[in-house]
PyMOL Python script that loads the backbone (N, CA, C, O; Angstrom):
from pymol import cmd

cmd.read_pdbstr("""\
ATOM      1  N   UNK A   1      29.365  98.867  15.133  1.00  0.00           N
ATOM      2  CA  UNK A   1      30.568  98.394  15.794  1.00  0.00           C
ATOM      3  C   UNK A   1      31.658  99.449  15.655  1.00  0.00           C
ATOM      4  O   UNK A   1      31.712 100.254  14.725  1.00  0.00           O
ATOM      5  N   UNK A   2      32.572  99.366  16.724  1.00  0.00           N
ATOM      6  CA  UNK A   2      33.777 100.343  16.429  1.00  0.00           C
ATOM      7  C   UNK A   2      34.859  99.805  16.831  1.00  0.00           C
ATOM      8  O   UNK A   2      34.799  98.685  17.338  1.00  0.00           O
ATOM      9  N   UNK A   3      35.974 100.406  16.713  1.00  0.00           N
ATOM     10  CA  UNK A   3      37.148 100.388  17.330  1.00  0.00           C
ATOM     11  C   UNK A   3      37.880 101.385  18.347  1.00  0.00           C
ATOM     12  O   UNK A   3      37.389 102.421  18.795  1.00  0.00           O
ATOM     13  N   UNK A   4      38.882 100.977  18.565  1.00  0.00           N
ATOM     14  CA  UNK A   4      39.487 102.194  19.588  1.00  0.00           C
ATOM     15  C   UNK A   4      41.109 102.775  19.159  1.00  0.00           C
ATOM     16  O   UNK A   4      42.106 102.091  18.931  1.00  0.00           O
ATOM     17  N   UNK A   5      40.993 103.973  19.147  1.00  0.00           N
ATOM     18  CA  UNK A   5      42.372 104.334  18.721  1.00  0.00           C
ATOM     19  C   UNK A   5      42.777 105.239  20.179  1.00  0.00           C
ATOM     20  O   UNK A   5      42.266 106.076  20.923  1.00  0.00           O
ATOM     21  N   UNK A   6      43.998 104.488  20.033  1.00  0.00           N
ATOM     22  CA  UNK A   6      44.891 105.272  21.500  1.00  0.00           C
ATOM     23  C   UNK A   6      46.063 105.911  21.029  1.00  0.00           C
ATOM     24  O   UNK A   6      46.958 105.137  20.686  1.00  0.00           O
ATOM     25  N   UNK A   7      46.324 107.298  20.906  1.00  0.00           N
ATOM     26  CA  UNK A   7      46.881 108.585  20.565  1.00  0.00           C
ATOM     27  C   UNK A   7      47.080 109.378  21.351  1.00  0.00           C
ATOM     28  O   UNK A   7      46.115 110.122  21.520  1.00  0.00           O
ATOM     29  N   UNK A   8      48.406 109.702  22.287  1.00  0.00           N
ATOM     30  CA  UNK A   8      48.909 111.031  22.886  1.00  0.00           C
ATOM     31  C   UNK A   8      48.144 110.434  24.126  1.00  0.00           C
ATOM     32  O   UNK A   8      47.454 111.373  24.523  1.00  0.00           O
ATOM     33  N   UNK A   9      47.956 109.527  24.804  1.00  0.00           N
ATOM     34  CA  UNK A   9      47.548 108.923  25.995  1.00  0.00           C
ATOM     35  C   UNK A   9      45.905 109.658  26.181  1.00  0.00           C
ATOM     36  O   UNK A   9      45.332 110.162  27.146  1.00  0.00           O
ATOM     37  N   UNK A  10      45.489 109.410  24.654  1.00  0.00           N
ATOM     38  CA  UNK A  10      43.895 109.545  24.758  1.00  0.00           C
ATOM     39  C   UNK A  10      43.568 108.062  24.198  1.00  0.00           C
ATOM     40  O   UNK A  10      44.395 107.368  23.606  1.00  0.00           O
ATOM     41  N   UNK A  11      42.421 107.739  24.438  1.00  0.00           N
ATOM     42  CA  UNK A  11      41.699 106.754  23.542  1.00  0.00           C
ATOM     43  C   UNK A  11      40.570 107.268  23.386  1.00  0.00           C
ATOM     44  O   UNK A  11      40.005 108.073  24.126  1.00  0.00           O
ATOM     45  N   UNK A  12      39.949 106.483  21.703  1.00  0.00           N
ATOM     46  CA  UNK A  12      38.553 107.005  21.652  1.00  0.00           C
ATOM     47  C   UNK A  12      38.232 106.423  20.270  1.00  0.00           C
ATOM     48  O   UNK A  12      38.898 106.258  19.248  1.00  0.00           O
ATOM     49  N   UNK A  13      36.921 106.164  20.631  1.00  0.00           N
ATOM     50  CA  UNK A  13      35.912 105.055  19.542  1.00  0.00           C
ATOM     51  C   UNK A  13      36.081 105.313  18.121  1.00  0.00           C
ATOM     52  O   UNK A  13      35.731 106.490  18.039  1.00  0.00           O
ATOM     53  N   UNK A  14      36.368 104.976  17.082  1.00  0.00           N
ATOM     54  CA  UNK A  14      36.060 105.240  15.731  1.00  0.00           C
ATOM     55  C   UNK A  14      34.948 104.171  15.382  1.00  0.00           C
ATOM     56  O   UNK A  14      34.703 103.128  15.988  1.00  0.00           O
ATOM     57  N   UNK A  15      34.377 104.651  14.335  1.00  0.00           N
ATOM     58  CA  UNK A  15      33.215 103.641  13.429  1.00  0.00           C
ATOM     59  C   UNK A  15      33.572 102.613  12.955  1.00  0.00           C
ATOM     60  O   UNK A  15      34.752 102.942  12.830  1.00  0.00           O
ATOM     61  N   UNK A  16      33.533 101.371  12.482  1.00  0.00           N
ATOM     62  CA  UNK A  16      33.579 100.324  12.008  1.00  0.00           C
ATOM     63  C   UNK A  16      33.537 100.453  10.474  1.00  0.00           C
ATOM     64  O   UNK A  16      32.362 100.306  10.141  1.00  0.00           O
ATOM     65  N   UNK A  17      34.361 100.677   9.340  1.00  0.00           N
ATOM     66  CA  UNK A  17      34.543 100.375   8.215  1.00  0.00           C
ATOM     67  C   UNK A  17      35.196  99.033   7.388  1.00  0.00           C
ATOM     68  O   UNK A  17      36.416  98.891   7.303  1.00  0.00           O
ATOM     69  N   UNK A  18      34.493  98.331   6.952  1.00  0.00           N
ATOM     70  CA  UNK A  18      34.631  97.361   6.158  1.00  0.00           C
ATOM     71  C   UNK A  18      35.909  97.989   5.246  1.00  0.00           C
ATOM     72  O   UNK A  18      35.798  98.887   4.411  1.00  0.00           O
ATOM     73  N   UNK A  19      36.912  97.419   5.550  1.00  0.00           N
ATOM     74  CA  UNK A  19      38.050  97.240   4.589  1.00  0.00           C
ATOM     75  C   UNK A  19      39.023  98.812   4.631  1.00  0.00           C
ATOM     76  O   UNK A  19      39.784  99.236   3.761  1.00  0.00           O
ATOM     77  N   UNK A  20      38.684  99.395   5.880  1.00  0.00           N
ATOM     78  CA  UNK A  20      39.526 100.224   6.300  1.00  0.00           C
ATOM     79  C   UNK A  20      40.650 100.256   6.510  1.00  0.00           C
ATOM     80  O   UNK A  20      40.696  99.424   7.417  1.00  0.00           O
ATOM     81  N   UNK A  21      41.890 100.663   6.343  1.00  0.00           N
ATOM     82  CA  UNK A  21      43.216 100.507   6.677  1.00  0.00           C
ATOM     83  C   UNK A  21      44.031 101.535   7.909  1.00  0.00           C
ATOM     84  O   UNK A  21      43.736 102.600   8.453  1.00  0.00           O
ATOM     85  N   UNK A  22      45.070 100.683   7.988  1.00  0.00           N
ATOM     86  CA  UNK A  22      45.665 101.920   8.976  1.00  0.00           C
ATOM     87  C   UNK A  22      46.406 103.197   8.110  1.00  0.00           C
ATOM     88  O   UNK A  22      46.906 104.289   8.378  1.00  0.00           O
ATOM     89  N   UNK A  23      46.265 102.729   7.436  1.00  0.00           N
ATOM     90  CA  UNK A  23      46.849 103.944   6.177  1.00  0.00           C
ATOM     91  C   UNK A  23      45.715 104.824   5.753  1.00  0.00           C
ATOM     92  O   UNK A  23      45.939 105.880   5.161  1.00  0.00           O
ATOM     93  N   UNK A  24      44.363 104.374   6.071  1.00  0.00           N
ATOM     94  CA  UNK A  24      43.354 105.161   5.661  1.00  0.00           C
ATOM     95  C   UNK A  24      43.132 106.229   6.890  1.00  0.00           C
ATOM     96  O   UNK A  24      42.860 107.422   6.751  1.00  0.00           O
ATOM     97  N   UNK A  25      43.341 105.416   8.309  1.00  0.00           N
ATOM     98  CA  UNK A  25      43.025 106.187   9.479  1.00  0.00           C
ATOM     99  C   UNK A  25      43.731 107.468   9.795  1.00  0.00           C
ATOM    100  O   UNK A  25      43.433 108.534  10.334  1.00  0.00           O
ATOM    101  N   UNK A  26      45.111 106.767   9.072  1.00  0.00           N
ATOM    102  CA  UNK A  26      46.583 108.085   9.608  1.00  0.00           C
ATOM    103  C   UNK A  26      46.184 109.084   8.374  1.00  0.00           C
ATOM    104  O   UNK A  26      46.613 110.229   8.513  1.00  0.00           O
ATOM    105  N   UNK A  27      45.363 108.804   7.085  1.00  0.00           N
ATOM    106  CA  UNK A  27      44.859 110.041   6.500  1.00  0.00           C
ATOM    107  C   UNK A  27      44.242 111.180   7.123  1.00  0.00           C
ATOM    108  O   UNK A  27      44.489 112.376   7.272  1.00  0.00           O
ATOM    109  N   UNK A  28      42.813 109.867   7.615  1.00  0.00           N
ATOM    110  CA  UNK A  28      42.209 110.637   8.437  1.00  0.00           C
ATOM    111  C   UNK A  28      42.540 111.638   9.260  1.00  0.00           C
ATOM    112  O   UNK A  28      42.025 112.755   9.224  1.00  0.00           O
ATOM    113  N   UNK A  29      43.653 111.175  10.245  1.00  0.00           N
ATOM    114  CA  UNK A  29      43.727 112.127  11.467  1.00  0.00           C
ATOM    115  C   UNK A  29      45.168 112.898  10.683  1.00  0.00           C
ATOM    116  O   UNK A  29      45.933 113.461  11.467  1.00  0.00           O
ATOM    117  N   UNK A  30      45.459 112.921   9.506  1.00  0.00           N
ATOM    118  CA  UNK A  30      46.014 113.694   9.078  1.00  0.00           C
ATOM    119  C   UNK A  30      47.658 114.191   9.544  1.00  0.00           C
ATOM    120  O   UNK A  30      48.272 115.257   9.602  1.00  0.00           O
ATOM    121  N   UNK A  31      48.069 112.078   9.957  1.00  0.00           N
ATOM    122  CA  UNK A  31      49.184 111.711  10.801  1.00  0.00           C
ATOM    123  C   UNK A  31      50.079 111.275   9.800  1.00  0.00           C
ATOM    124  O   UNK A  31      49.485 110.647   8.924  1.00  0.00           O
ATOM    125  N   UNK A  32      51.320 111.384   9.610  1.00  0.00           N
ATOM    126  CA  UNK A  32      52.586 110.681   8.965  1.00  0.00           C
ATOM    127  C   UNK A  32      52.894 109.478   9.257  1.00  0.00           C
ATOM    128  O   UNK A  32      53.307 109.200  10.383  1.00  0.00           O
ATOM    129  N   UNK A  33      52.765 108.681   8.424  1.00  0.00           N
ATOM    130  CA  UNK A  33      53.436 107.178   9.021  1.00  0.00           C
ATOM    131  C   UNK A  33      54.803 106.687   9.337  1.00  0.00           C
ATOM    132  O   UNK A  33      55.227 105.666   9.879  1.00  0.00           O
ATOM    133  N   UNK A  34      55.472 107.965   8.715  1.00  0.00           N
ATOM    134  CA  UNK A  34      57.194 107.995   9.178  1.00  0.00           C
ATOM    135  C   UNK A  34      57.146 108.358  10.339  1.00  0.00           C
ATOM    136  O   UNK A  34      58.020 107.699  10.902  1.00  0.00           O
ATOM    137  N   UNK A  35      56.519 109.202  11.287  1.00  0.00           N
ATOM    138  CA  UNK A  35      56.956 109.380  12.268  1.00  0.00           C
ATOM    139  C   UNK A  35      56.031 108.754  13.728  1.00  0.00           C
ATOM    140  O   UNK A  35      55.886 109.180  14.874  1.00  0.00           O
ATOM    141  N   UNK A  36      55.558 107.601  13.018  1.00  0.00           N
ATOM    142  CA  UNK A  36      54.997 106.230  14.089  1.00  0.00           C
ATOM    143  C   UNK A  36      55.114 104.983  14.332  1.00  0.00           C
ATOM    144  O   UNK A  36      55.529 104.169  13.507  1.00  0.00           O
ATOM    145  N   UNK A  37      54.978 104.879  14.779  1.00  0.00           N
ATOM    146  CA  UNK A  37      54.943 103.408  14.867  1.00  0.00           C
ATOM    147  C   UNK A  37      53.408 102.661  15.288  1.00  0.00           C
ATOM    148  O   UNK A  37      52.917 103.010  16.361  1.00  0.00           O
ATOM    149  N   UNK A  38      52.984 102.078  14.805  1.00  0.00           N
ATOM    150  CA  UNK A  38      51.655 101.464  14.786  1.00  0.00           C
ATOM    151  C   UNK A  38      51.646  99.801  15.697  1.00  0.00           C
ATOM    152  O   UNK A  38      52.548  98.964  15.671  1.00  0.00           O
ATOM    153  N   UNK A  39      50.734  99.744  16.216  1.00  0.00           N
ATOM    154  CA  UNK A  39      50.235  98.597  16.829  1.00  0.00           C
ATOM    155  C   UNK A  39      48.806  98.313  17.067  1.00  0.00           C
ATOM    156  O   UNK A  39      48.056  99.213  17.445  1.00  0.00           O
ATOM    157  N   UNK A  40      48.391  97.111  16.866  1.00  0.00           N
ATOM    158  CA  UNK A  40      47.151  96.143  16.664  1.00  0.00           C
ATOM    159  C   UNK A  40      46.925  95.416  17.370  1.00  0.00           C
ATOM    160  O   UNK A  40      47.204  94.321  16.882  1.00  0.00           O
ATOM    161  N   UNK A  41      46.511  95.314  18.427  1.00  0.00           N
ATOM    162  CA  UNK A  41      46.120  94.728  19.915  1.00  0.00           C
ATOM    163  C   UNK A  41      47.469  94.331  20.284  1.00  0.00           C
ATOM    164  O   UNK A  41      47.648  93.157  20.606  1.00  0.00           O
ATOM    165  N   UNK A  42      48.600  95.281  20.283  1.00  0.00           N
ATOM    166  CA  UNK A  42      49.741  94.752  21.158  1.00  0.00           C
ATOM    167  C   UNK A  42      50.935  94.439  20.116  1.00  0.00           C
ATOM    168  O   UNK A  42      52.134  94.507  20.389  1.00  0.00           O
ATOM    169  N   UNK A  43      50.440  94.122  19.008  1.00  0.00           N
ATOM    170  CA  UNK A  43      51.563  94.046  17.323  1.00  0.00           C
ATOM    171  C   UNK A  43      51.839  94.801  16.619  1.00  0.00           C
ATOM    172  O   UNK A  43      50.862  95.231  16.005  1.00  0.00           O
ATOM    173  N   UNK A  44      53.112  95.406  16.254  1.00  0.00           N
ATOM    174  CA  UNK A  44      52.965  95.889  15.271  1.00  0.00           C
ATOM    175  C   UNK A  44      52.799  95.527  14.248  1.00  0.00           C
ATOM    176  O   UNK A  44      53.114  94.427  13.794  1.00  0.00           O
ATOM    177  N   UNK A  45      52.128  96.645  13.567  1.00  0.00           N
ATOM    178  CA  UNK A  45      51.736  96.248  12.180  1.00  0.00           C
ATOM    179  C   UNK A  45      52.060  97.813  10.856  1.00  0.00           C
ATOM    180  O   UNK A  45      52.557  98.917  11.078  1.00  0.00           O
ATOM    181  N   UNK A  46      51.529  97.229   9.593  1.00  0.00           N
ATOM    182  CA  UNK A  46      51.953  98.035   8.522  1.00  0.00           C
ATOM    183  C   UNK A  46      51.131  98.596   8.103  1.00  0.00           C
ATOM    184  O   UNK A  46      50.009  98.176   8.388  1.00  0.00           O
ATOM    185  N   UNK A  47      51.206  99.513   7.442  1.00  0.00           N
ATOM    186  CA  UNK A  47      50.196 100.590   6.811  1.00  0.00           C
ATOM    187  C   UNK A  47      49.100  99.794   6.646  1.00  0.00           C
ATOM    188  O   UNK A  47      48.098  99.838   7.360  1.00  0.00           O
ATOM    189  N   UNK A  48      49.350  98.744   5.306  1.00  0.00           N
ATOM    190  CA  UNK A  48      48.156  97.846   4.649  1.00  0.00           C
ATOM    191  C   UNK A  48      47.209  97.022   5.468  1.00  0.00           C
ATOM    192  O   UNK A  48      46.223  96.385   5.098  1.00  0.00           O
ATOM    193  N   UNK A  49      47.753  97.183   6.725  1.00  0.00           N
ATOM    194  CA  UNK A  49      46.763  96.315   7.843  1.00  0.00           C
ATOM    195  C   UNK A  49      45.202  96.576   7.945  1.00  0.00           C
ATOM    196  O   UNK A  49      44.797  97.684   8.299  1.00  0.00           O
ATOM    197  N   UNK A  50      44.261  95.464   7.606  1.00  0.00           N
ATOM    198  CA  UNK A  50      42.902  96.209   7.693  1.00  0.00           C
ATOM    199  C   UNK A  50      41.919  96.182   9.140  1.00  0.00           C
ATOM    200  O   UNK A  50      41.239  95.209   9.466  1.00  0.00           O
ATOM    201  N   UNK A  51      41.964  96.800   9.512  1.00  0.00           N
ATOM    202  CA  UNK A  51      41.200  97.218  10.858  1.00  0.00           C
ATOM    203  C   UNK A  51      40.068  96.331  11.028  1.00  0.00           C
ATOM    204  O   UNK A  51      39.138  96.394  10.224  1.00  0.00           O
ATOM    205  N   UNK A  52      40.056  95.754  11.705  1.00  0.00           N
ATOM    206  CA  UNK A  52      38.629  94.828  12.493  1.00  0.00           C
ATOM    207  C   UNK A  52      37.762  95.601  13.641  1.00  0.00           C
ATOM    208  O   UNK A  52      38.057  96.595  14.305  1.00  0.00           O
ATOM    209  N   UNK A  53      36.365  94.638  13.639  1.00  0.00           N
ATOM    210  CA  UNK A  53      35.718  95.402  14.420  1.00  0.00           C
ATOM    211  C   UNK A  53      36.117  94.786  16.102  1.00  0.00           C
ATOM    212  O   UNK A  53      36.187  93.590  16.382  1.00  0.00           O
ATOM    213  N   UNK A  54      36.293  95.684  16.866  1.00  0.00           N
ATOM    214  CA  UNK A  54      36.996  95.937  18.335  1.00  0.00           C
ATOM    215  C   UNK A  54      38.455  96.235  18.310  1.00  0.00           C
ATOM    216  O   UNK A  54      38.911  96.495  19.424  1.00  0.00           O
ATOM    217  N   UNK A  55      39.383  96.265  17.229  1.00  0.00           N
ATOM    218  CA  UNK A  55      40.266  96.270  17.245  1.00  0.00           C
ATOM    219  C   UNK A  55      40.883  97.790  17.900  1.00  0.00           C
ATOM    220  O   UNK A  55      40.465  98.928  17.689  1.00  0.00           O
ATOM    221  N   UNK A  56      41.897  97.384  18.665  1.00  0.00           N
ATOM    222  CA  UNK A  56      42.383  98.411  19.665  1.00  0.00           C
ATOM    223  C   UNK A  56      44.089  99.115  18.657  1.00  0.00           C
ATOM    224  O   UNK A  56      45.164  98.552  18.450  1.00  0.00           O
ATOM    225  N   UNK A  57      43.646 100.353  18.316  1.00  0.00           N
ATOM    226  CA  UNK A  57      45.199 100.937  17.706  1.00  0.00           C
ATOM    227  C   UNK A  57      45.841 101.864  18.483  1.00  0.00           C
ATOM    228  O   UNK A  57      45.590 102.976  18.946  1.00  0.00           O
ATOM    229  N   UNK A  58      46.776 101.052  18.492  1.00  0.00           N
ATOM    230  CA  UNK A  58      48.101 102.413  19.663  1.00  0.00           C
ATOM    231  C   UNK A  58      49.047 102.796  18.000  1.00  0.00           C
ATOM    232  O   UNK A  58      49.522 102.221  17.020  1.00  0.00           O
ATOM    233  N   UNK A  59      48.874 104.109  18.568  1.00  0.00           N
ATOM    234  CA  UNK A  59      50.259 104.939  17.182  1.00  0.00           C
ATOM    235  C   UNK A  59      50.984 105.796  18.509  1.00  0.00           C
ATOM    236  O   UNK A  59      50.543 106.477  19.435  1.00  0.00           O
ATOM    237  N   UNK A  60      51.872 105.511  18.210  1.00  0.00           N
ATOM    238  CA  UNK A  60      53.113 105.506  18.958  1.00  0.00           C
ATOM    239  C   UNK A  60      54.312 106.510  18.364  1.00  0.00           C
ATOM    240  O   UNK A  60      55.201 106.119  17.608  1.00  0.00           O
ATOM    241  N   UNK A  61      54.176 107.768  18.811  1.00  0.00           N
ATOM    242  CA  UNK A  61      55.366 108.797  18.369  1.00  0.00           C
ATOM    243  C   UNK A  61      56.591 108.589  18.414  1.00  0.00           C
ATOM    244  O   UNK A  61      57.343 108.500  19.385  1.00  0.00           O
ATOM    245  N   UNK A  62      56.793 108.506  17.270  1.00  0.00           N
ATOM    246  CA  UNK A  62      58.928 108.429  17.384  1.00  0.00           C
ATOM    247  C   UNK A  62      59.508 109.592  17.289  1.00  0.00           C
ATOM    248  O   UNK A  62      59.292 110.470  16.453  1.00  0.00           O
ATOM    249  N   UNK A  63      60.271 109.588  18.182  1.00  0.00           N
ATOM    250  CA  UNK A  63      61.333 110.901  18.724  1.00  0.00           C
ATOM    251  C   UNK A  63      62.566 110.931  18.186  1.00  0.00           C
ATOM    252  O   UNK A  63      63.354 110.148  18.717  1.00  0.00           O
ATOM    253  N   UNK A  64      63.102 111.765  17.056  1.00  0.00           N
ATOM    254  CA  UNK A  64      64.224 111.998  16.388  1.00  0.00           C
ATOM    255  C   UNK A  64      64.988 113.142  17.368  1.00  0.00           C
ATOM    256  O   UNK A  64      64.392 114.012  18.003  1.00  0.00           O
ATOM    257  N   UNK A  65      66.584 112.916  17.339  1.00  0.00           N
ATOM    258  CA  UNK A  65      67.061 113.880  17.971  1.00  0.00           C
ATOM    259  C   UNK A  65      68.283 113.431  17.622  1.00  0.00           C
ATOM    260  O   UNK A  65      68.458 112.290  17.196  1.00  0.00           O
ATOM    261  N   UNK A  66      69.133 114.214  17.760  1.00  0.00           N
ATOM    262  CA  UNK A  66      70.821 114.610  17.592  1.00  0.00           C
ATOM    263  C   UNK A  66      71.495 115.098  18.157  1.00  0.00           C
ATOM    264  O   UNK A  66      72.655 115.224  17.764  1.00  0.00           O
TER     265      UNK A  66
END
""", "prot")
cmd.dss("prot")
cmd.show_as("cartoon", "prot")
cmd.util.cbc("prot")
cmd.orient("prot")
C-alpha cells in the first residue's frame, strides 16, 4: 500500500509505513517544517500526525517577505 505526497505541483507514491509520521517524511525529503504548512486529505495537520495507507499529503510552501 502507499500514499501520495503532493510537493511543488508534483505528486508521487510513497510506501506504506506502519507508524510513520509527517515529521518522519519531512526528514526524509530533507524539508523544514517551519517553512510549511502540511495537509492530510484537505486538513491541516502537525508534525506528530501518523500517515495512513492512501493518505494524500499536500506540503505547502510559505513565502516570507518584507
Amino acid at each position: 500500500m502507499t500514499f501520495i505526497v503532493n510537493f511543488e505541483n508534483k505528486k508521487e507514491e510513497y510506501p506504506y509505513k506502519q507508524g510513520k509520521t509527517i515529521q518522519d517524511l519531512l526528514n526524509e525529503l530533507e524539508i523544514s517544517s517551519e517553512t510549511l504548512v502540511v495537509k492530510r486529505n484537505g486538513e491541516i495537520v502537525i508534525e506528530e500526525t501518523v500517515i495512513e495507507k492512501g493518505d494524500e499529503i499536500q506540503l505547502i510552501q510559505i513565502i516570507y517577505g518584507g
